[in-house]
C-alpha positions in Angstrom: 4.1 51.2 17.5 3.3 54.0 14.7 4.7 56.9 17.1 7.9 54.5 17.5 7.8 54.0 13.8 7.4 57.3 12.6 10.3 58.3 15.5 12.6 56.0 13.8 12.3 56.9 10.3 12.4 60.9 10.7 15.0 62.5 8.9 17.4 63.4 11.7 20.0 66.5 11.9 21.9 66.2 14.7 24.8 63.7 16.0 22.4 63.2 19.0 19.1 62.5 16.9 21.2 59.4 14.7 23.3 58.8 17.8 19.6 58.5 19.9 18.3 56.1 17.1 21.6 54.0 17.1 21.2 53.2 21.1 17.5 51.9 20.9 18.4 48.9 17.9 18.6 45.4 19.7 21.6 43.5 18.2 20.4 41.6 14.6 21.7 39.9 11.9 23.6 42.6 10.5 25.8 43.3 13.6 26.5 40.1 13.4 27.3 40.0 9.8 29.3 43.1 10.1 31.2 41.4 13.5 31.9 38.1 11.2 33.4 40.0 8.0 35.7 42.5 10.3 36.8 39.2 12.4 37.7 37.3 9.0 40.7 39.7 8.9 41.2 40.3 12.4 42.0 36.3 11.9 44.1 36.8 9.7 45.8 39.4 11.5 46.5 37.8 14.4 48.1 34.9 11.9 50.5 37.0 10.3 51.9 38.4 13.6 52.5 35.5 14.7 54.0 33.8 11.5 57.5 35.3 12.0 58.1 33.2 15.3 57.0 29.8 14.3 59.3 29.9 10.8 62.2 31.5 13.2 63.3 28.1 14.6 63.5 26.6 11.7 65.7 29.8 9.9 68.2 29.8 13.0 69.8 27.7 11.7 69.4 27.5 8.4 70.5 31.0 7.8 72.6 30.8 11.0 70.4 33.8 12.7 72.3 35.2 16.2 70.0 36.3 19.5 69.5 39.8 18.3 68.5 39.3 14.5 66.0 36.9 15.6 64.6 40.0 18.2 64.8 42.4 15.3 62.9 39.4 12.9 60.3 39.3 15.4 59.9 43.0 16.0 60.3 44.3 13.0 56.2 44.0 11.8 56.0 45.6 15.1 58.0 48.3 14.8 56.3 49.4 11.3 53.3 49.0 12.7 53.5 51.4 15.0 53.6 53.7 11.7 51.2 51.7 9.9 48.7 52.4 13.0 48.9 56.2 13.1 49.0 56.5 9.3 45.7 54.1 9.0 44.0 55.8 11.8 44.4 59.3 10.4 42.8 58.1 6.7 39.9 56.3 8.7 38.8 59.3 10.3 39.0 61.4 7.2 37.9 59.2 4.3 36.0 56.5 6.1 36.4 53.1 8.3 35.8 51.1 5.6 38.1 51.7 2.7 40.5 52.0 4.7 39.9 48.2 6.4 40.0 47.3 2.9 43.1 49.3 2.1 45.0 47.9 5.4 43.7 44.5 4.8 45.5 44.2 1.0 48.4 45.5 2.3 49.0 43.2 4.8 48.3 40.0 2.8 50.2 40.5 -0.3 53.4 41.8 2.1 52.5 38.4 3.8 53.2 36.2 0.5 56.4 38.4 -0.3 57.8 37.2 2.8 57.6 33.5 1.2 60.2 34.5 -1.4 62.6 36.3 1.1 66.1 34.7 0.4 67.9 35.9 3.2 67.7 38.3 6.7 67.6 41.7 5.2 65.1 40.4 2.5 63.0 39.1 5.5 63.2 41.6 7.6 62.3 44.2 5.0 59.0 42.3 4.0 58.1 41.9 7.3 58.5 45.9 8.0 56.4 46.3 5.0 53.6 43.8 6.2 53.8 45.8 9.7 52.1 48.5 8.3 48.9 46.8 7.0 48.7 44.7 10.6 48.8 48.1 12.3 46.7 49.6 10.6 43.5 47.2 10.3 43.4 47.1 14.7 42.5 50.8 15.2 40.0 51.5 12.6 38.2 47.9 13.1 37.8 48.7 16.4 36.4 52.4 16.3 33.8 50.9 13.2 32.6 48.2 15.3 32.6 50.2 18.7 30.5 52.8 16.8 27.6 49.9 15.5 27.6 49.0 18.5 24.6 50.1 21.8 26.2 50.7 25.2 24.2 48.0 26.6 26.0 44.8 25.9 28.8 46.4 24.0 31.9 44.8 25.8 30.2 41.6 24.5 29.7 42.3 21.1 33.0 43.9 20.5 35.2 41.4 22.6 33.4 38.4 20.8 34.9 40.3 17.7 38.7 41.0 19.1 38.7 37.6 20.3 39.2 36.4 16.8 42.4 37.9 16.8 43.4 35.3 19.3 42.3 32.6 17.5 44.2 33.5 14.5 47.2 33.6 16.8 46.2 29.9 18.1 45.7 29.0 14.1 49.3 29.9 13.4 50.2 28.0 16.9 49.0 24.8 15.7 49.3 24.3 12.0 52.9 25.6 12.5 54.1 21.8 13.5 52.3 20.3 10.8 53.2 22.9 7.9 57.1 24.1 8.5 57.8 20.3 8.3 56.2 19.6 6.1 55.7 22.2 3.6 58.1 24.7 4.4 58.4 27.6 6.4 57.7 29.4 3.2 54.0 28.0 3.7 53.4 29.8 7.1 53.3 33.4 4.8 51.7 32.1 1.6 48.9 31.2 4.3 49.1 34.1 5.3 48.2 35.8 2.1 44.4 35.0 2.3 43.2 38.1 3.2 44.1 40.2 0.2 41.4 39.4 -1.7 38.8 39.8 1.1 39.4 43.3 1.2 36.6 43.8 -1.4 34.3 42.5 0.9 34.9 45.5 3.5 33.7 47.7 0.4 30.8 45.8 -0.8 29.3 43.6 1.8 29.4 46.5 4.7 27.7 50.1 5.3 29.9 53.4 6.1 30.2 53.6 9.9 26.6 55.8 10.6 28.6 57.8 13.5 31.3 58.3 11.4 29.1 60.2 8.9 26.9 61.7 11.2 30.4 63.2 13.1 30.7 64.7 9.1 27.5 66.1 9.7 26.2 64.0 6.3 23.1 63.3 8.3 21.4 61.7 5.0 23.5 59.3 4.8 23.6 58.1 7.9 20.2 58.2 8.1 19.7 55.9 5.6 22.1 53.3 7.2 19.9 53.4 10.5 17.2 53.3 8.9 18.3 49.9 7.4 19.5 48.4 10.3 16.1 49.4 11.7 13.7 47.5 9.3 16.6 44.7 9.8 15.6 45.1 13.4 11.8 44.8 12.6 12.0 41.9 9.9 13.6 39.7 13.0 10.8 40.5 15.0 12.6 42.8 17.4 11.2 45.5 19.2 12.4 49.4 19.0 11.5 51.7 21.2 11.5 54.9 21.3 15.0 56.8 20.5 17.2 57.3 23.6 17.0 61.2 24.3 21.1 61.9 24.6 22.8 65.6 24.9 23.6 67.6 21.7 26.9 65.9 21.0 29.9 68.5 20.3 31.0 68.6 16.5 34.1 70.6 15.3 34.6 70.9 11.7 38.3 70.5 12.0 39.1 68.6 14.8 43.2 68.5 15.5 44.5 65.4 16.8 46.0 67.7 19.6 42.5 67.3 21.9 43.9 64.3 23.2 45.9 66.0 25.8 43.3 68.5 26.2 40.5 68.6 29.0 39.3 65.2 30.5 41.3 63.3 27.6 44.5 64.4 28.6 44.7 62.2 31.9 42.8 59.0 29.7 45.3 59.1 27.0 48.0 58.7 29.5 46.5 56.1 31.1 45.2 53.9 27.8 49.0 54.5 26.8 50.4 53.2 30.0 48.5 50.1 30.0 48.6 49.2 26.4 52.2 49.3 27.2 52.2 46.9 30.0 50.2 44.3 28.9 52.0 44.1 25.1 55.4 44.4 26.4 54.7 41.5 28.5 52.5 39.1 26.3 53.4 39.6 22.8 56.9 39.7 23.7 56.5 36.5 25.1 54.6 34.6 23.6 56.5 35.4 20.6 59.7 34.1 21.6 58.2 30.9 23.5 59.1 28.7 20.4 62.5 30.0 20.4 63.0 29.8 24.3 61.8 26.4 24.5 64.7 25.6 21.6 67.3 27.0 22.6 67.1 27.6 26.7 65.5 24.1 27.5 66.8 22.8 24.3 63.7 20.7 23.1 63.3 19.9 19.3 61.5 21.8 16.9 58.1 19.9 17.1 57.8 20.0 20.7 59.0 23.9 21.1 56.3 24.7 18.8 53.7 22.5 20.3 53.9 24.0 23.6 53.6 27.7 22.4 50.4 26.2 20.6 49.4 25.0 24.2 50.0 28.6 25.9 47.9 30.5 23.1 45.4 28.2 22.8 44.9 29.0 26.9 44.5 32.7 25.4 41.2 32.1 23.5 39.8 30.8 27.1 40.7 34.7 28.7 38.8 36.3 25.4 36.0 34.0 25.8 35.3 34.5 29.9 36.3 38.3 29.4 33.5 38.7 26.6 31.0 36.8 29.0 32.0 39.2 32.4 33.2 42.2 31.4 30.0 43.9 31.0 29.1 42.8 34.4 32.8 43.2 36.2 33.5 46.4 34.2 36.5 47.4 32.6 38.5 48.5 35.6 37.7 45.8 37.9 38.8 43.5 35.3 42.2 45.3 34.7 43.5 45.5 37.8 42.9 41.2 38.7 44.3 40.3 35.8 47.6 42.4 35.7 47.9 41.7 39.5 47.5 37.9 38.5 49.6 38.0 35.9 52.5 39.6 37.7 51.8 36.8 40.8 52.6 34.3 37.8 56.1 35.9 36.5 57.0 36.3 40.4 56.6 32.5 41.2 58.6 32.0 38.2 61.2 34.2 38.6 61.7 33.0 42.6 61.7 29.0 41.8 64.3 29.5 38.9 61.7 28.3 36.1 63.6 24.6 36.4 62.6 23.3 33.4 60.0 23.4 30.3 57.1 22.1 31.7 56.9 24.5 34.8 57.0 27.0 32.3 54.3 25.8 29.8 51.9 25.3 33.0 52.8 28.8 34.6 52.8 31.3 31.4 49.9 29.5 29.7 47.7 30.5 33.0 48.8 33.7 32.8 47.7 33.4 29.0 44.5 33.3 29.8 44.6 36.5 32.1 47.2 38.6 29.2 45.0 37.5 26.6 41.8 39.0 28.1 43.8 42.5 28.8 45.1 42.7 25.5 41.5 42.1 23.9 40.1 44.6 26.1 42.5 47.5 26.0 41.2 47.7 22.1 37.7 48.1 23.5 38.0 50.4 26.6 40.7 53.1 24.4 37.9 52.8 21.4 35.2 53.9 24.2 37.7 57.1 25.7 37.7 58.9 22.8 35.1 60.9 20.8 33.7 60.0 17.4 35.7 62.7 15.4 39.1 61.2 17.5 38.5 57.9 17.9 40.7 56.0 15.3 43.5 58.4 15.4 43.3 57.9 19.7 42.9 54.4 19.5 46.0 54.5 17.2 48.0 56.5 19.4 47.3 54.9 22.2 48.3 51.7 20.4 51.4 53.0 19.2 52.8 52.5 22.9 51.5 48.7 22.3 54.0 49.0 19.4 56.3 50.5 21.7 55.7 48.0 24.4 55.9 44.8 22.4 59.6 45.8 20.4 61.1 46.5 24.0 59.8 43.5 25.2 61.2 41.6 21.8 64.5 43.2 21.6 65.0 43.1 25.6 64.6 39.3 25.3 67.4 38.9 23.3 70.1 40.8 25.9 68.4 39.7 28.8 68.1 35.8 28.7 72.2 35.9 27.9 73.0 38.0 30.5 71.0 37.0 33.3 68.9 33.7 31.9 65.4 33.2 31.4 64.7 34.1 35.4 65.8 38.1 34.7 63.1 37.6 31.7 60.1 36.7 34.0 61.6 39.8 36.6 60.8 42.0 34.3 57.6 40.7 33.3 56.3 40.6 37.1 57.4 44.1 37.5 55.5 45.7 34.5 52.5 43.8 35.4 52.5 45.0 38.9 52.8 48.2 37.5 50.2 47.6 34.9 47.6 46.6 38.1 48.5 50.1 40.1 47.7 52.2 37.1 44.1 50.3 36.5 43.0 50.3 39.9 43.6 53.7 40.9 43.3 56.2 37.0 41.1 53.6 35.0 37.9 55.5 34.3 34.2 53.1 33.8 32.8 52.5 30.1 29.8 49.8 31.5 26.8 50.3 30.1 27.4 53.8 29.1 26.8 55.5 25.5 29.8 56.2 23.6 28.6 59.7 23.3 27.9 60.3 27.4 31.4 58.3 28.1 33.5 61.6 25.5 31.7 64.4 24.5 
């Protein structure tokens, strides 16, 4: 134990020597205090994407909205965020993971209680493009700080136990949407929303500085001293550490370009991470985003009812984090792809062939294929953040996102030209077909991120 000791608390001066420390900690308290701060506003930002569509039947009509300013309501946070994303992810490699959390997290709820005072469309929609930047922004950076605490050995866990929060944020906004816009307002939905703003300082004072992160800067004191705390955590709990895992010298550039994406190995992952984050988006978010206004105004139920049964569908979608978290570390990443996008596409092909007859058949069929969408779209965040190399990771899991941003404002927008043109049916086509296409592209260019250090998986 004094050799282990000793081992642990050397100063180290290489990626691989903090990198080789990181690997050996058992998961503690702090993990899990740093998984339950970043999952607060993940929460939160699963809420405010989905606020738009639950106020949305109620402003139809009261500001008389037609089929495409709804799809433009509902995509414009999307479409900003797509911005908000790559700007985000390029400060969070340069100045640091946390700050900008906190920085992303403000943003997003104080555009979030603006909305509330929105009069009209444009004054809507231009709140909403403005909240869009914070939402995009906070997904990419979370994920490359927690991805980086985190050991290979258990990490889809860990990280997917995290992400899953998001889901449950968009279940929150499901089911307190038929109590609140009756009741309160829709106004109420954003003011809600607005919570997070203040929890931005806790990024900055309750959390370390990524240790990888300042490692990759080569500021090897202080990400010593953050291992080094997590390792008496480690020992307080009664954990054992063994030795540090010996691990390659890891490569460093001092000004890495955002261009090594499409270089070397990472040129065929990036296309792949982009293909698939644009599958799975433009088919769930989409979706589930205009259930409540499908229900109203194709199957013509009333407001309560539409909004219950979206509640039902994305409350199926915390069941598909849950399992995902439990198997994927066992199934592995690829494996898990490629059922779930073939399932998914077997569900949008039954309902596109029986005519989706009525409400309930749809309710039963898309909140099964919840559960499979909601587990892709968890782990997508996951297997891009484990692609990519410490000095790229933010900025490549914001790229790659971008085509989620991509996927999910087609998706919107096509809703609102398809279901007039060629009903609901031609809506569930399309979503079979991208699926199918999502499972083809899994199966056969996914690479394997099980149980592998971050460092061993991108050099």
């Amino acid at each position: 134990m004094a050799e282990i000791a000793e081992a642990g608390t050397r100063p180290a001066t290489s990626v691989a020597a903090i990198v080789g420390r990181i690997e050996r900690i058992p998961y503690t308290q702090f993990h899990f205090k740093a998984r339950s701060i970043c999952a607060i506003a993940t929460f939160f930002d699963g809420y405010d994407f989905l606020s738009i569509s639950y106020a949305l039947p109620v402003l139809v009509g009261e500001w008389h909205l037609a089929g495409p300013q709804i799809g433009l309501l509902i995509a414009a946070s999307n479409a900003s965020s797509l911005f908000g994303g790559l700007g985000f992810a390029w400060l969070g490699d340069g100045i640091g993971r946390l700050k900008t959390m906190a920085i992303a997290t403000a943003l997003f709820g104080l555009a979030s209680l603006a909305c509330a005072f929105t009069w009209d469309f444009n004054s809507l929609l231009a709140c909403r493009a403005l909240e869009g930047l914070g939402l995009g922004g906070l997904g990419p950076v979370a994920a490359a700080y927690l991805t980086e605490m985190a050991r290979a050995q258990g990490r889809g866990r860990f990280y997917l136990l995290f992400q899953g929060i998001f889901i449950f944020g968009l279940a929150c906004a499901a089911f307190l949407s038929p109590w609140m816009v009756p009741t309160l307002g829709w106004q109420s939905m954003f003011v809600l929303g607005a919570v997070p703003a203040p929890l931005a300082i806790c990024f900055v004072l309750l959390l370390p500085e990524s240790a990888r992160w300042y490692a990759d800067k080569g500021r090897f004191a202080e990400a010593g001293q953050i291992v080094r705390m997590i390792e008496e955590q480690a020992r307080r709990e009664g954990k054992e550490l063994p030795p540090p895992a010996h691990l390659p010298p890891a490569r460093r550039e001092k000004r890495p370009h955002w261009t090594e994406i499409f270089r070397g190995i990472y040129r065929a992952r990036t296309i792949v991470a982009w293909l698939l984050f644009f599958c799975i988006y433009f088919v769930s978010n989409a979706l589930i985003s205009w259930l409540p206004t499908l229900y109203r105004t194709v199957y013509h139920l009333d407001v309560t009812t539409a909004l219950q049964y979206s509640a039902y569908t994305t409350l199926a979608g915390m069941v598909g984090v849950i399992v995902v978290a439990l198997l994927v570390d066992h199934t592995g990443r690829r494996t898990w792809f490629t059922i779930c996008f073939s399932g998914i596409a077997a569900v949008f092909l039954y309902l596109w062939l029986s005519g989706a007859p009525s409400a309930t058949v749809v309710l039963v069929a898309v909140t099964v294929g919840d559960v499979m969408m909601a587990s892709i779209s968890s782990l997508i965040f996951l297997y891009s953040a484990e692609i990519y190399p410490t000095r790229l990771r933010s900025r490549g899991v914001a790229i790659a996102g971008a085509w989620q941003k991509v996927g999910i404002v087609i998706g919107q927008i096509s809703i609102g030209y398809v279901v007039p043109a060629f009903g609901i049916e031609g809506v569930f086509l399309q979503f079979a077909i991208v699926s199918a296409l999502g499972a083809i592209i899994a199966g056969l260019f996914a690479i394997e991120a099980r149980n592998r250090a971050l460092e061993e998986i991108s050099p």
